[in-house]
C-alpha positions in Angstrom: 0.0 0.0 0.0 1.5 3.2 -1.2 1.8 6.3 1.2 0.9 8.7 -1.1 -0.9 11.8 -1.0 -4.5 11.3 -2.9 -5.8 14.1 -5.6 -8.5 12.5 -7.4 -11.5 10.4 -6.5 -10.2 7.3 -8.3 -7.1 7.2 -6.2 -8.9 7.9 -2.8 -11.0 4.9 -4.5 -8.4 2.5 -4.7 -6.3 3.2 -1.7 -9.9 2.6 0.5 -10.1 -1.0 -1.6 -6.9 -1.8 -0.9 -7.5 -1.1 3.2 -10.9 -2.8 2.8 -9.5 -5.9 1.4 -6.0 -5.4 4.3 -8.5 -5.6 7.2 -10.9 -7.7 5.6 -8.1 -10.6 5.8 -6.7 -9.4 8.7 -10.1 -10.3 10.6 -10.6 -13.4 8.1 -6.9 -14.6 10.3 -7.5 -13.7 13.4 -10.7 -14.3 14.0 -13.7 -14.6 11.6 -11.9 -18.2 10.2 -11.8 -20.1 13.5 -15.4 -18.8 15.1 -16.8 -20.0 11.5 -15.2 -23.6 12.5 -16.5 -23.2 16.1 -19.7 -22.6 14.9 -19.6 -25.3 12.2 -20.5 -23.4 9.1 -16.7 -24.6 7.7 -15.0 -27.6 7.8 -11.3 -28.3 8.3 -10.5 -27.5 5.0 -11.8 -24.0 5.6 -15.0 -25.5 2.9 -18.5 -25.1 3.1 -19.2 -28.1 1.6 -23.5 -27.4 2.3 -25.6 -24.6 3.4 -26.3 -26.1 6.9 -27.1 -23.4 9.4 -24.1 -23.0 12.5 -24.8 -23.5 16.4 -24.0 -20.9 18.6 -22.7 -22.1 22.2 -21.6 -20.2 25.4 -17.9 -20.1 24.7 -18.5 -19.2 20.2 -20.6 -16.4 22.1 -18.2 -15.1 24.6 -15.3 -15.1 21.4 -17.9 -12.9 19.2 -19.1 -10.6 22.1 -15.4 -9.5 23.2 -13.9 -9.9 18.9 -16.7 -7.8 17.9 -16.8 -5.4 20.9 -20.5 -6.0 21.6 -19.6 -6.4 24.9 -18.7 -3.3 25.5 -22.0 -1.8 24.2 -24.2 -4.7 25.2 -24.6 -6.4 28.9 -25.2 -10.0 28.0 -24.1 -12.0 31.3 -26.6 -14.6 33.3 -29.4 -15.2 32.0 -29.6 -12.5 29.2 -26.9 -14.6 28.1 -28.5 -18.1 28.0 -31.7 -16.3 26.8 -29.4 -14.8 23.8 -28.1 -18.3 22.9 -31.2 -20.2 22.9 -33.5 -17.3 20.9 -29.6 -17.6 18.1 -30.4 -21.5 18.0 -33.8 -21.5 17.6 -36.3 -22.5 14.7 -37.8 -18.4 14.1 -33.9 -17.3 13.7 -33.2 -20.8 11.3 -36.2 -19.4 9.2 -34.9 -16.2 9.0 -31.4 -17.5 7.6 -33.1 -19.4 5.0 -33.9 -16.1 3.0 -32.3 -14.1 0.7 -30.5 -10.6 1.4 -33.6 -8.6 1.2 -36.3 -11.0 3.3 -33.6 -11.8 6.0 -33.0 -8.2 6.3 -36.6 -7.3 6.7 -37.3 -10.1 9.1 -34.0 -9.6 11.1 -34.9 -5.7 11.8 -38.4 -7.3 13.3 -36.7 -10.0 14.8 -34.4 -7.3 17.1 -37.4 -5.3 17.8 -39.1 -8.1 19.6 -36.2 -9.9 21.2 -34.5 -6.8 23.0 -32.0 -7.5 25.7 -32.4 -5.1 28.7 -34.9 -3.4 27.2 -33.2 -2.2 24.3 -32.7 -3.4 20.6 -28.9 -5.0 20.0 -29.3 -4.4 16.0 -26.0 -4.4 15.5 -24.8 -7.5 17.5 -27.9 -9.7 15.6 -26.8 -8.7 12.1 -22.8 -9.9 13.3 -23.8 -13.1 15.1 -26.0 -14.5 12.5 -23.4 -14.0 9.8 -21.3 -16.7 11.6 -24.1 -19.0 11.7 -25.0 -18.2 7.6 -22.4 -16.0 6.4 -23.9 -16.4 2.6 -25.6 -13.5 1.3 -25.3 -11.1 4.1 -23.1 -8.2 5.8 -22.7 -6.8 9.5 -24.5 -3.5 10.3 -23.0 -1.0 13.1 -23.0 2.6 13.7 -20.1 3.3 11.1 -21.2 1.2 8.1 -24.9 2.7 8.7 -23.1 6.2 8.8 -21.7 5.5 5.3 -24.8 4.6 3.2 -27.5 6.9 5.6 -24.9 10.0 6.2 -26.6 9.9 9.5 -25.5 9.2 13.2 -28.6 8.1 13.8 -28.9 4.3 13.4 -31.7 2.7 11.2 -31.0 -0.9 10.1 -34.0 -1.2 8.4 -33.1 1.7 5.9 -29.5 1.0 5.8 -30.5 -2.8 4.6 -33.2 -1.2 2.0 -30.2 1.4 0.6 -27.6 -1.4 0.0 -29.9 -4.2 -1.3 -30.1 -3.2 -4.9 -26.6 -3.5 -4.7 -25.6 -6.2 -2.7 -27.9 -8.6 -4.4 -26.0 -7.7 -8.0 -22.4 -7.6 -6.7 -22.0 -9.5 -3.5 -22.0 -12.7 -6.2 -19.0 -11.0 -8.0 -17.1 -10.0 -5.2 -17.1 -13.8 -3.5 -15.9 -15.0 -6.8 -13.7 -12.5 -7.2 -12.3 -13.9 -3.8 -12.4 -16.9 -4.6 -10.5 -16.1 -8.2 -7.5 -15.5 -6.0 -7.6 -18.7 -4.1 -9.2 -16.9 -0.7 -12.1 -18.0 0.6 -15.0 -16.6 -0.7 -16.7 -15.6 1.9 -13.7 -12.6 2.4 -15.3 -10.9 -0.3 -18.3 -10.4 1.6 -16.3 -8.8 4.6 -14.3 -6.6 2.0 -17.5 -4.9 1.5 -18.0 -4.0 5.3 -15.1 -3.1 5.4 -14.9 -0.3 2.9 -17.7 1.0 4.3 -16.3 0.7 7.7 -13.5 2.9 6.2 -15.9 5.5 4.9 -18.2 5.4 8.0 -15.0 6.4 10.6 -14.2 8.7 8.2 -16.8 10.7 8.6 -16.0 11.9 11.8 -13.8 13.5 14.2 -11.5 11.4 15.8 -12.4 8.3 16.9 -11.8 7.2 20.9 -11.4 3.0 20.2 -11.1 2.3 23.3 -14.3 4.0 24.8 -16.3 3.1 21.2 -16.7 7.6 21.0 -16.8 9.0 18.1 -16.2 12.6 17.2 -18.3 15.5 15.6 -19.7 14.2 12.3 -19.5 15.6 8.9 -21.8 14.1 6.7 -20.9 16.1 3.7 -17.7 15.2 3.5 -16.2 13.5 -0.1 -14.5 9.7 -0.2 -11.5 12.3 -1.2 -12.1 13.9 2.1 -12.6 11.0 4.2 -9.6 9.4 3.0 -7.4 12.4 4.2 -9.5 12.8 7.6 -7.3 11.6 11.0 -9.7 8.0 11.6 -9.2 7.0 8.2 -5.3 8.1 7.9 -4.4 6.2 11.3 -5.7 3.4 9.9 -4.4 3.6 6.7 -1.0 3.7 8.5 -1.3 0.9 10.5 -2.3 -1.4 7.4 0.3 -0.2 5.5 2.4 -1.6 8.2 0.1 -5.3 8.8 0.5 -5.5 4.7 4.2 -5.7 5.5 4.4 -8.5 7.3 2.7 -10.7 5.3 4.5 -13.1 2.8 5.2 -11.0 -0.4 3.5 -14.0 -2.0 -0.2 -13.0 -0.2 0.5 -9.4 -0.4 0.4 -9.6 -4.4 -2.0 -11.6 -3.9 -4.2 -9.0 -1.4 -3.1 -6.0 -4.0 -4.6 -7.9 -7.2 -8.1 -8.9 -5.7 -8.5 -5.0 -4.5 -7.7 -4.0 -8.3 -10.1 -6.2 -9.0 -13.2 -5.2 -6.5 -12.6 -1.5 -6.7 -14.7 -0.9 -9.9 -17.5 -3.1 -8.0 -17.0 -1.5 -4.2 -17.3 2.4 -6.3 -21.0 1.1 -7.2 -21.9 1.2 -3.6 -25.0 4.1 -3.0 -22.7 6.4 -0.7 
């Protein structure tokens, strides 16, 4: 990844690919690989050799709640926790996985409306946990990616799902093979698109506190050109360029080609 200074829209374009793809694999490594084994959706082999649905026990939960950071926005301990595993393994959430993008959406949004925890909806921790029990045909929601597409702080899931789906049902195909092209899993290419919107999403604000989950002041108007260049976006940017280094050369040609390759696709996205 180049340290360059961007001028035009395509550059900012493909330097936010390239990131997207980075962290993409970087989670596929560390930890989106071995919760899809714990939950069963992939074999050994890393394969999916069916479309059987994955089972969410007490220790697969604890991995996501503290890899995802949902614990730190959502108290899920006792029995909210049992409660949370048995309504993620039952038969109204297995329905709900059988759909395509724009049906499991729909029902999912209802789904988190009438299964609070505490009283309030966990949106954003529904959408990430049922991706590891059917990755296929779907994408995480959270404050940033919904601050992408919506140009809002406010969080709709509903309308961020409804903005994306024209979209996602005519690319998400090509971006898993496109993954898959490059002998990565395929399911990478799914997380490459949350990913460039995660970029996009921090972007839009002032700088962003990890550690406490804070954002800054928002700026909704601002350009990809913009984001690129904002502080959230240029720390990260840093820090990939450095994770990109200490791959094999091997996988880092081979990261570098399959974001040449979704860029044209991930510049289609309605944001």
């Amino acid at each position: 990844m180049s340290e360059v200074s961007i001028d035009g829209k395509k550059c900012a374009l493909k330097e936010m690919s390239l990131m997207a793809v980075i962290d993409a694999y970087r989670g596929w490594i560390t930890a989106d690989y071995f919760i899809l084994r714990l939950t069963g959706v992939l074999s050994k082999n890393g394969d999916r050799s069916d479309d059987t649905i994955g089972h969410i026990d007490a220790d697969t939960l604890g991995y996501i709640l503290s890899e995802y950071s949902i614990r730190r926005n959502v108290a899920v301990e006792g029995d909210a926790r049992r409660n949370l595993i048995k309504k993620l393994n039952s038969d109204c959430i297995q329905d709900i996985l059988k759909e395509g993008f724009t049906k499991r959406a729909e029902l999912l949004c209802k789904f988190s409306d009438e299964n609070r925890i505490g009283g309030r909806r966990i949106n954003s921790a529904y959408s990430k946990l049922t991706w590891f029990l059917r990755p296929e045909d779907w994408t995480m929601f959270d404050k940033f990616v919904n601050s992408a597409v919506l140009r809002s702080n406010q969080s709709n899931m509903k309308a961020y799902y409804e903005n994306i789906s024209k979209f996602w049902v005519k690319n998400s195909p090509i971006l898993s093979k496109t993954a898959s092209d490059h002998k990565f899993n395929p399911l990478l290419g799914l997380r490459v698109f949350d990913k460039f919107l995660f970029c996009h999403g921090i972007g839009l604000y002032g700088p962003y506190h990890s550690e406490e989950g804070n954002a800054g002041q928002m700026y909704p108007e601002r350009t990809r050109c913009e984001i690129f260049k904002s502080k959230n976006v240029s720390n990260l940017h840093r820090r990939l360029n450095f994770m990109i280094d200490a791959f094999p050369q091997c996988t880092a040609r081979r990261l570098e080609d399959l974001a040449e390759d979704v860029c044209e696709h991930l510049g289609k996205i309605p944001i």
